[in-house]
C-alpha positions in Angstrom: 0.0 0.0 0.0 1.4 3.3 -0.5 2.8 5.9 2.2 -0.1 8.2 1.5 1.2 10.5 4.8 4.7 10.7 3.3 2.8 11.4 -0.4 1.0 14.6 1.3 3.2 15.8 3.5 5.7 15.9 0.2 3.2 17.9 -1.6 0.9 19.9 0.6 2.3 23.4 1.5 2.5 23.8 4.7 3.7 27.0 5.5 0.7 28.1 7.4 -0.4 25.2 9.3 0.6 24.9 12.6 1.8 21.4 14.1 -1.3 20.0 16.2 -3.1 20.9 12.7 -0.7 19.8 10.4 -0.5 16.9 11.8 -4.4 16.3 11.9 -4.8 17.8 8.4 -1.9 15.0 7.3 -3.9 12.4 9.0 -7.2 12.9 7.3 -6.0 13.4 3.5 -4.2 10.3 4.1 -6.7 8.5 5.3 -9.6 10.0 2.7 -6.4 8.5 -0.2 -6.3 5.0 1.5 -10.1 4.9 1.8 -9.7 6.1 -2.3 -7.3 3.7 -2.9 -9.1 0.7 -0.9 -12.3 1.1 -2.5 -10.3 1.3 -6.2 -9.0 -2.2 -5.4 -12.2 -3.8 -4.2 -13.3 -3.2 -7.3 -11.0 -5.0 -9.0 -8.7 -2.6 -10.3 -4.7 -3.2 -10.2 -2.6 -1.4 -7.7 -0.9 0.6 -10.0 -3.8 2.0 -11.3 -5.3 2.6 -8.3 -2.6 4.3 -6.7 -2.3 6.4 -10.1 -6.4 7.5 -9.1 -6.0 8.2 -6.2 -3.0 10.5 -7.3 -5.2 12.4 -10.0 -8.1 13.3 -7.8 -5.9 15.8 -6.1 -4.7 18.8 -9.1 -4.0 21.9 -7.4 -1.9 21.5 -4.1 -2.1 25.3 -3.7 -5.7 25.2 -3.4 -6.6 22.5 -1.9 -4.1 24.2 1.4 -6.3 27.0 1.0 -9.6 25.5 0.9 -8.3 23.5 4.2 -7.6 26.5 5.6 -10.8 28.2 4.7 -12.9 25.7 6.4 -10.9 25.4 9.4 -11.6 29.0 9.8 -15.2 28.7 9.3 -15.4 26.2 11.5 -14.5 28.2 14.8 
């Protein structure tokens, strides 16, 4: 299965994420990938495809940190 953590935490700017939300931020995108990925191979499709999926559904790095960002405001 692939490191989805190490995956995101290589690509996610983090600059403006502290480390008790970093951290939780890291934890659910890598969790949302495996359940991505998971799902992919229960429906019978190869691991490399799958993990190449999973890789496409996220685009724009940039704005996905802001959307995070965004919500996590709105949410206080």
């Amino acid at each position: 299965m692939p490191d989805w953590y190490r995956y995101i935490k290589d690509n996610l700017p983090r600059d403006q994420f502290n480390g008790e939300l970093e951290q939780e931020i890291l934890e659910e995108l890598a969790g949302h990938l495996d359940d991505a990925y998971a799902e992919a191979l229960s429906r019978g499709v190869r691991a490399n495809e799958a993990e190449a999926r999973v890789i496409a559904e996220i685009q724009d790095w940039e704005a996905l940190a802001r959307n995070i960002l965004r919500t996590r405001k709105g949410a206080r």
